[in-house]
C-alpha positions as CSV (number, residue, x, y, z in Angstrom):
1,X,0.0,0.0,0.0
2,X,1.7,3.6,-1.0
3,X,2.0,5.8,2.0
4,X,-0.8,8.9,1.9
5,X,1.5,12.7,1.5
6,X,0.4,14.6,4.7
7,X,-0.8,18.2,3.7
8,X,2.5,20.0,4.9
9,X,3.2,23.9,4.8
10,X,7.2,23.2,4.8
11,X,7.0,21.0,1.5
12,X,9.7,22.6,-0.6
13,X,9.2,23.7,-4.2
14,X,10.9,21.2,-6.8
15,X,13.2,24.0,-8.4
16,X,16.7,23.2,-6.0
17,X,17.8,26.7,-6.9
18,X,14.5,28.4,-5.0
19,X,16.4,30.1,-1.9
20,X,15.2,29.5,1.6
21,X,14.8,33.3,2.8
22,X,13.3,32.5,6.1
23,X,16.0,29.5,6.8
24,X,18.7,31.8,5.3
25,X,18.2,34.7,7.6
26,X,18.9,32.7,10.7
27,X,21.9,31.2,9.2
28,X,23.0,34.1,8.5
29,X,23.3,35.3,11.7
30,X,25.4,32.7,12.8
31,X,28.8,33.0,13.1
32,X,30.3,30.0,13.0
33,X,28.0,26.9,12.6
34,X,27.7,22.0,6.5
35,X,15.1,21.3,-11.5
36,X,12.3,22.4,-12.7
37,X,13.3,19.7,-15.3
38,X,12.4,16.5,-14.3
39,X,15.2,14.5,-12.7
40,X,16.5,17.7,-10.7
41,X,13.6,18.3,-7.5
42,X,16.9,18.1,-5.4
43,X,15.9,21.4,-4.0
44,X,17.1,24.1,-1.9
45,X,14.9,24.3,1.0
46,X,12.0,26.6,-0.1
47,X,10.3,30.0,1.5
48,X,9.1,28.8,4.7
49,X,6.3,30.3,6.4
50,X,7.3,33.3,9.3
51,X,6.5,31.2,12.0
52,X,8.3,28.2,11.1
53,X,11.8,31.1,11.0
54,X,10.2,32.0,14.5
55,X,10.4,28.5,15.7
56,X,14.2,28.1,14.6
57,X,14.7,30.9,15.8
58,X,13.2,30.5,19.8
59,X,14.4,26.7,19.5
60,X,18.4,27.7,19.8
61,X,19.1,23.8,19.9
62,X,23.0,22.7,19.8
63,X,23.9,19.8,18.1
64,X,24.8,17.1,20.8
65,X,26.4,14.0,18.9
66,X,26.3,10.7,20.1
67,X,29.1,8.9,21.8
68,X,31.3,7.3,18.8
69,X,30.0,3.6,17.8
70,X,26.8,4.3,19.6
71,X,24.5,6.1,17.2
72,X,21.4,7.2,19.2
73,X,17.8,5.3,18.4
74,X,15.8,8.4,17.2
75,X,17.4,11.8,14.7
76,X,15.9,13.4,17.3
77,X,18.9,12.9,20.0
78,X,21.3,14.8,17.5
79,X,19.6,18.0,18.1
80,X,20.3,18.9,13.9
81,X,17.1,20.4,13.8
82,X,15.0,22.8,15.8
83,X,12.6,21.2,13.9
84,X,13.5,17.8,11.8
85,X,9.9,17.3,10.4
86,X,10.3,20.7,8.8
87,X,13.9,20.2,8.1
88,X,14.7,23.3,10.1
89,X,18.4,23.0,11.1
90,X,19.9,24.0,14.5
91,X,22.5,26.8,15.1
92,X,25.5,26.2,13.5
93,X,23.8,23.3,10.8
94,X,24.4,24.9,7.5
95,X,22.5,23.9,4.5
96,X,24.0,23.1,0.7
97,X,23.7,22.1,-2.2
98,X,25.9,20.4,-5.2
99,X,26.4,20.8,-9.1
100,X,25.9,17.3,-10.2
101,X,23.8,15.2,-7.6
102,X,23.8,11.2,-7.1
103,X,20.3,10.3,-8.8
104,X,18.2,8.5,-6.3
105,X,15.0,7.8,-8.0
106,X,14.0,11.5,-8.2
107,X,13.6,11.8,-4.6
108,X,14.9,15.2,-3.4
109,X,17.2,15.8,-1.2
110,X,17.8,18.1,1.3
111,X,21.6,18.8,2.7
112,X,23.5,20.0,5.6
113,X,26.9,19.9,7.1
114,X,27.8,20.6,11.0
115,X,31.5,21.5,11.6
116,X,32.4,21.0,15.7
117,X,33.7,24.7,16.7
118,X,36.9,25.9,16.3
119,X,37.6,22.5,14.0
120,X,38.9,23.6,10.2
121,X,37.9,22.3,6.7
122,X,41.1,21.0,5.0
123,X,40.7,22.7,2.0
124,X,41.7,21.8,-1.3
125,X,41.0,23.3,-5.0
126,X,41.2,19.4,-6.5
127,X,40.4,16.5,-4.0
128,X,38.3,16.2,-1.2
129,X,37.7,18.3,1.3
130,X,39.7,17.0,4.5
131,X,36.7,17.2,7.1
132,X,37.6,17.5,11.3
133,X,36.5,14.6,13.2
134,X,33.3,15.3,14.5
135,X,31.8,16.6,11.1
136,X,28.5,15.4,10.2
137,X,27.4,15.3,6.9
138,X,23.2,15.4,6.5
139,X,21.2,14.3,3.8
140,X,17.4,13.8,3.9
141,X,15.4,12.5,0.5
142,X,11.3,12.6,0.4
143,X,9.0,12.7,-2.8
144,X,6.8,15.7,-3.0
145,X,3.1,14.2,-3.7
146,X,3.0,15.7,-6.8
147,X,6.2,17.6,-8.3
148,X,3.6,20.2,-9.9
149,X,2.3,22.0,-6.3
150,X,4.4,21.2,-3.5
151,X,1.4,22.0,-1.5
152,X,0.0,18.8,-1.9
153,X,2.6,17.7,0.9
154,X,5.6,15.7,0.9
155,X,6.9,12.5,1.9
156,X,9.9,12.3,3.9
157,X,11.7,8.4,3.8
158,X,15.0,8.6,5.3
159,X,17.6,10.8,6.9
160,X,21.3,9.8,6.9
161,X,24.0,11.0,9.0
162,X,28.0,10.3,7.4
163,X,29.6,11.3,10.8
164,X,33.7,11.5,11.1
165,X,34.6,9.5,13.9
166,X,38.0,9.3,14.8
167,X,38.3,5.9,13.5
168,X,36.6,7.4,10.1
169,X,33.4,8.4,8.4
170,X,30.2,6.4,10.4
171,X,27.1,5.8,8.6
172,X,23.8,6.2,10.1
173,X,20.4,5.8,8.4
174,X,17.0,7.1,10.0
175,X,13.4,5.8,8.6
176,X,10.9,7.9,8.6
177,X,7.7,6.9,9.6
178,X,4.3,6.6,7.9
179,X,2.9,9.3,10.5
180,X,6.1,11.3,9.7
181,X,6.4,12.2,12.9
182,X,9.8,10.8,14.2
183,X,12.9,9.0,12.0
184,X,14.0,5.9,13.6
185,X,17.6,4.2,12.9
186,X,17.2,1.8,10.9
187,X,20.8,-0.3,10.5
188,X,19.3,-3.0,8.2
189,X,18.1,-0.9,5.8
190,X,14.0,-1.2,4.1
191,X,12.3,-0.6,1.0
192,X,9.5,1.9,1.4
193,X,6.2,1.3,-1.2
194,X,5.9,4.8,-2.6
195,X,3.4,7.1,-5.2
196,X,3.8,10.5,-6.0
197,X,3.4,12.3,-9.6
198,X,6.2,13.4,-11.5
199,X,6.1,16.7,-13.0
200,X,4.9,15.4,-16.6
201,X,1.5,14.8,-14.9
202,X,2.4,10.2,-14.7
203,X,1.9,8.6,-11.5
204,X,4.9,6.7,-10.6
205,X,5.3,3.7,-8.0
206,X,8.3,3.3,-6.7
207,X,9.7,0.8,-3.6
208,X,12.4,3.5,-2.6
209,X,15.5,1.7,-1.2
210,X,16.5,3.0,2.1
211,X,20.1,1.5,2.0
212,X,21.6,-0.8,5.3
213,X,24.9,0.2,6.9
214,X,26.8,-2.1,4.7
215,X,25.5,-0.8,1.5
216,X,26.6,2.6,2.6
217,X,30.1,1.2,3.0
218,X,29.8,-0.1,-0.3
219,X,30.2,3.2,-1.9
220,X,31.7,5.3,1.2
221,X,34.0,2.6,2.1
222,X,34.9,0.2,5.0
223,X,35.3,2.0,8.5
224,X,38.7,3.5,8.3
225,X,38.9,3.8,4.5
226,X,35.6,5.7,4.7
227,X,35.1,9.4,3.1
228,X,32.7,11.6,1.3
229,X,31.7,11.2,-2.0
230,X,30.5,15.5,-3.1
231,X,32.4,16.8,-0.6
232,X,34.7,18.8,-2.9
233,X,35.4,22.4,-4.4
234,X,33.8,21.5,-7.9
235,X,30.8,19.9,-6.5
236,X,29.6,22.8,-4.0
237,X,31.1,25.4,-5.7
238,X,27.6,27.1,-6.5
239,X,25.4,29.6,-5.2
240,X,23.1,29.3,-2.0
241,X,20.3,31.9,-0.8
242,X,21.2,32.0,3.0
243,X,18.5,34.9,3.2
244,X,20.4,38.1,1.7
245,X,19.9,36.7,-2.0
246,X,22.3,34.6,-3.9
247,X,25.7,33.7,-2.4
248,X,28.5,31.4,-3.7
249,X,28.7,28.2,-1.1
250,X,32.7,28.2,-0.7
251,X,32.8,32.0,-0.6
252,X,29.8,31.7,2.4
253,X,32.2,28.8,4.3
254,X,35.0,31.1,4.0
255,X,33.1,34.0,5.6
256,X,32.0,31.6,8.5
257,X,35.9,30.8,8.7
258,X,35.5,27.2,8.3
259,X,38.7,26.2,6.1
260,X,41.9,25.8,6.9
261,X,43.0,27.8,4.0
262,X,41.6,30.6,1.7
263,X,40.2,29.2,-1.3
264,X,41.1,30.8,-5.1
265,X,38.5,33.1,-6.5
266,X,35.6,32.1,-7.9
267,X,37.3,32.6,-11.2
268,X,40.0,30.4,-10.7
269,X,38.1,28.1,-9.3
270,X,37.2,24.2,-10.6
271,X,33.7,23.5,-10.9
272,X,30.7,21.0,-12.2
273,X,27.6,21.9,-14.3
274,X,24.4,21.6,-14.0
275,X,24.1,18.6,-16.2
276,X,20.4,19.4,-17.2
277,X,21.1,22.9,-17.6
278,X,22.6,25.3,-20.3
279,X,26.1,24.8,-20.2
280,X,27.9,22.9,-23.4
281,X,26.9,19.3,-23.9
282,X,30.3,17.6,-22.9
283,X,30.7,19.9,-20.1
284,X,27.3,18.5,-18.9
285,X,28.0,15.2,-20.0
286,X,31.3,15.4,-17.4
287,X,29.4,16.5,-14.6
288,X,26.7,13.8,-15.0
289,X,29.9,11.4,-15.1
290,X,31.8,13.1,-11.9
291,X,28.5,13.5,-9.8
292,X,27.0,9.7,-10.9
293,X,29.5,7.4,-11.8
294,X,33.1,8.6,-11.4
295,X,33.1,7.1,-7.4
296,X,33.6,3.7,-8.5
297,X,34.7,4.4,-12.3
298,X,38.0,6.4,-11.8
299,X,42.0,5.2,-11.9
300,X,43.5,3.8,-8.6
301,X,41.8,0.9,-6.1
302,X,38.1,2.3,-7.0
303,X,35.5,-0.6,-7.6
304,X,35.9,0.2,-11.3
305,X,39.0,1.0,-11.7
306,X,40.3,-2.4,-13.3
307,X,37.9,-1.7,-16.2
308,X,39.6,1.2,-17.7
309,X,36.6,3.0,-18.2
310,X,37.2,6.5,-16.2
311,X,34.3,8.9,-15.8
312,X,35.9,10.9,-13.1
313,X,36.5,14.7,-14.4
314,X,40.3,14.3,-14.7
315,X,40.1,11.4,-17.0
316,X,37.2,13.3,-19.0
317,X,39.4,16.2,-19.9
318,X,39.8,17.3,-23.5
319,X,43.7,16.5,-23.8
320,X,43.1,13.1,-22.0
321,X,42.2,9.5,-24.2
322,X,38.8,9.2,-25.7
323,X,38.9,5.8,-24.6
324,X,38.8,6.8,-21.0
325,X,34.9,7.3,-21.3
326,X,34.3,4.5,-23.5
327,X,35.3,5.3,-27.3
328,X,35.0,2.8,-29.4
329,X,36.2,0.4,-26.5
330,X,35.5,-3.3,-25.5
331,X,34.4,-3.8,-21.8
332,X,37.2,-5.3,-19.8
333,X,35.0,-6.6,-16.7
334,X,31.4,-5.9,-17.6
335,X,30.3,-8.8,-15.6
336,X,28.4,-10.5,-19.3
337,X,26.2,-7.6,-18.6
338,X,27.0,-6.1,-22.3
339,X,23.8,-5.9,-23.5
340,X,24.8,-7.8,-26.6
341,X,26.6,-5.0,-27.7
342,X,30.9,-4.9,-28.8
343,X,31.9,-1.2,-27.6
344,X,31.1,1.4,-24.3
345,X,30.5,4.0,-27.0
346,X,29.9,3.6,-30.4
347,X,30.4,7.3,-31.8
348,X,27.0,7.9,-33.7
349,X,25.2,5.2,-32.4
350,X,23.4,5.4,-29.3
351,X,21.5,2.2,-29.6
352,X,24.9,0.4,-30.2
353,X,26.3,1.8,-27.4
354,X,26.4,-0.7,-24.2
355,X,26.8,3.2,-21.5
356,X,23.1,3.7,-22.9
357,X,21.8,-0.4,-22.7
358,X,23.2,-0.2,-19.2
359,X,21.7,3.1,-17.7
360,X,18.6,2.7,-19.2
361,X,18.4,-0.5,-17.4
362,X,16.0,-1.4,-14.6
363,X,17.5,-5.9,-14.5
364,X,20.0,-5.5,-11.4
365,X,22.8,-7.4,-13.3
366,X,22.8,-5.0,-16.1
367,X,21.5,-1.6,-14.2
368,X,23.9,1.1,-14.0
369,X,24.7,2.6,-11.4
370,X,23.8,-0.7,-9.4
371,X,22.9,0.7,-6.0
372,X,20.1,3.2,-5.3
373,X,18.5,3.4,-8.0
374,X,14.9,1.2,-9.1
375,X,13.8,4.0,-12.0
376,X,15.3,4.7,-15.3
377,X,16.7,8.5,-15.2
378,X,15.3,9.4,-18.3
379,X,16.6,12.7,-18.2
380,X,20.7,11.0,-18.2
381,X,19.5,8.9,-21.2
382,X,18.7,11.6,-23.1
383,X,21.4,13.4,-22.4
384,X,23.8,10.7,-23.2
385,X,22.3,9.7,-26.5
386,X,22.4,13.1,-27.6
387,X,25.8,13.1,-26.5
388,X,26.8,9.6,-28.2
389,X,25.1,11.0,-31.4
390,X,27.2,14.1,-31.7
391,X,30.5,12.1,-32.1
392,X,32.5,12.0,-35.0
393,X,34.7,8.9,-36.0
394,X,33.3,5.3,-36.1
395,X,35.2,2.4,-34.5
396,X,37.3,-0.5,-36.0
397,X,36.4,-4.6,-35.9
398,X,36.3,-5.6,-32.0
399,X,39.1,-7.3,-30.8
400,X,39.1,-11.0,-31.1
401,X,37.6,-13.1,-27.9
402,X,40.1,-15.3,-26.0
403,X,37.7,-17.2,-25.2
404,X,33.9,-18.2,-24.8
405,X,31.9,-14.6,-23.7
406,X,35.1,-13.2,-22.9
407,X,37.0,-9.9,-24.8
408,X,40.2,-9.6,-25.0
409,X,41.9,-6.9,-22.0
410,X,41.5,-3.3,-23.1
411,X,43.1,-2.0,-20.0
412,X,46.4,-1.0,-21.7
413,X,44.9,2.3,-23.0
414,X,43.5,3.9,-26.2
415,X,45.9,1.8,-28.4
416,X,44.1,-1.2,-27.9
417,X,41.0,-0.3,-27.5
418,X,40.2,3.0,-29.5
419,X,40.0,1.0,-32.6
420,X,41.4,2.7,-36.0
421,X,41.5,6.8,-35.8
422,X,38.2,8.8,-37.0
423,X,38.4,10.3,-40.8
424,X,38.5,13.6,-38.3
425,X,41.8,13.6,-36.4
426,X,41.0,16.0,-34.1
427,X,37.5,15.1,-33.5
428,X,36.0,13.0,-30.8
429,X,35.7,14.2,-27.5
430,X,37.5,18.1,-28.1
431,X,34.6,18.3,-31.3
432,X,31.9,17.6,-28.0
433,X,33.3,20.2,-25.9
């Protein structure tokens, strides 16, 4: 049975860039305290009515975290909200955002980061953030009722809590209930039955996975190799409304004198697209990559990493090999889970093209990305076929098989694997950007 949306006056409106005036006016005071296309609702908390600001405002609450390893039974205890129903932080709980966001089964998210006093933000223009122990990191998804008028109500699911112990980053997941009246922790994880309508007008059913503590480590890591996935310069380098208007995140963290160093300006300054935006189509293309699949599909020790096929931003660069995002190249470890299909990206092709087979997708063997998602993003196929469809050069005869269902290593590079050069030298990925 799908869960009823309760009528609620804080349901936020689908746009993330809508600025939380009420919200941001409190925050603002403090001095030291972390689309309306479909597939984007991960929105900014939206106007909230006066007296909600009021009750932030009287309820003063300070964070109290729980003893490390002992996570308390109700999100409550934390004291990260003055009120956590309305997703009103407490003093010193600052909300964010980021470019390029994980897609969850268009759920939207709301974020927030706490930073102990007088504990720094290891800065750093490139990598990630290095965050003091005793940083939590905040992250609650719900489904509006219907993604046309948020005042229909919302459905809030879960609430997780990435908290930097000193033995490393601690997951912590809290269910919502059907009454929506407390989250509970929830170690085991659940799949919530789920309606809403999507902005098109379709009713949609969803069982929303709420993820168990070891499917969190899955992506975050083991306890001790544990760390954040967004939390660096390119992805919250973007504006905010904290009340006074529009206001660059990093420049806002700076103010609050959270990092350990002074970041570069704006200008000089690394950072993701929208992918559903405006920007140019590679550029978006990137930033969908970084944001969605570049955790596990990046060089080094990363759960992808053996497969050659990088989707982190580095290894998407213009001057870097078009076979590091798939050109024209035979899977190395797909698992069987090709589709049928010879090459990641066949330049002009789409349909031939085992990146589109695999995130269109819904079979778990063959889904892409293959945690947290039940829903085909629509919005990321589209963008990747028109990609795909914009690429000049066509690729060579695949590589012959070694031996039954399995392709010969493309792991040594673009050599092997990029098949014989376009009719356009210079085209490819540089004719995308």
């Amino acid at each position: 049975m799908a869960f009823q949306f309760p009528s609620m006056a804080s349901a936020f409106a689908a746009e993330r860039r809508v600025g939380a005036a009420a919200l941001g006016a409190l925050l603002s005071t403090f001095a030291c305290s972390t689309d309306t296309h479909v597939g984007r609702a991960d929105a900014s908390a939206g106007p909230r009515e006066s007296a909600d600001a009021a009750d932030a405002a009287d309820g003063g609450s300070v964070v109290t975290p729980a003893p490390e390893g002992e996570p308390y039974a109700h999100l409550d205890d934390w004291h990260l909200f003055t009120n956590a129903v309305k997703q009103l932080p407490s003093q010193d709980v600052i909300p964010y955002d980021v470019n390029s966001p994980l897609f969850a089964d268009y759920a939207s998210k709301r974020r927030f980061i706490y930073v102990p006093s007088g504990s720094k933000i290891g800065y750093s223009p490139t990598e990630k953030w290095r965050f003091p122990v005793g940083t939590i990191l905040v992250k609650t998804f719900s489904y509006l009722a219907d993604a046309r008028d948020p005042s229909k109500g919302e459905r809030l699911l879960e609430t997780r809590l990435l908290v930097h112990e000193s033995g490393g980053w601690a997951p912590h997941t809290y269910e919502w209930n059907a009454e929506q009246t407390q989250a509970t922790l929830n170690a085991a994880g659940d799949v919530v039955d789920v309606e809403f309508v999507d902005a098109s007008g379709k009713t949609v059913s969803n069982g929303f996975t709420i993820p168990s503590a070891s499917d969190c480590r899955t992506c975050h890591g083991k306890l001790g190799d544990t760390d954040t996935l967004g939390g660096r310069t390119r992805q919250l380098d973007l504006d905010h409304d904290y009340g006074g208007g529009p206001e660059n995140q990093i420049d806002h963290l700076t103010k609050l004198g959270l990092f350990d160093s002074v970041p570069e300006p704006y200008s000089a300054r690394e950072h993701l697209v929208d992918p559903f935006g405006t920007a140019p189509l590679f550029d978006r293309v990137r930033s969908y990559f970084d944001g969605n699949c570049a955790e596990c599909h990046e060089p080094g020790d990363s759960l992808g990493s053996l497969s050659g096929f990088w989707l982190d931003y580095a290894s998407t660069a213009p001057d870097q090999p078009r076979a590091n995002w798939g050109f024209c190249k035979q899977p190395a470890s797909a698992g069987g889970a090709t589709c049928g299909k010879q090459f990641d990206v066949v330049p002009g092709e789409p349909d031939d093209s085992i990146i589109i087979c695999r995130v269109s997708s819904q079979i778990g063997k063959v889904k892409m990305p293959p945690l947290g998602r039940n829903l085909v993003h629509t919005e990321a196929v589209d963008l990747l076929t028109q990609w795909i469809t914009g690429i000049d050069g066509q690729c060579g005869a695949p590589a012959p098989v070694r031996d039954a269902g399995k392709p010969a290593s493309d792991a040594g590079g673009p050599a092997s694997d990029a098949g014989p050069a376009p009719a356009h030298a210079d085209s490819g990925a540089a004719r995308d950007l």
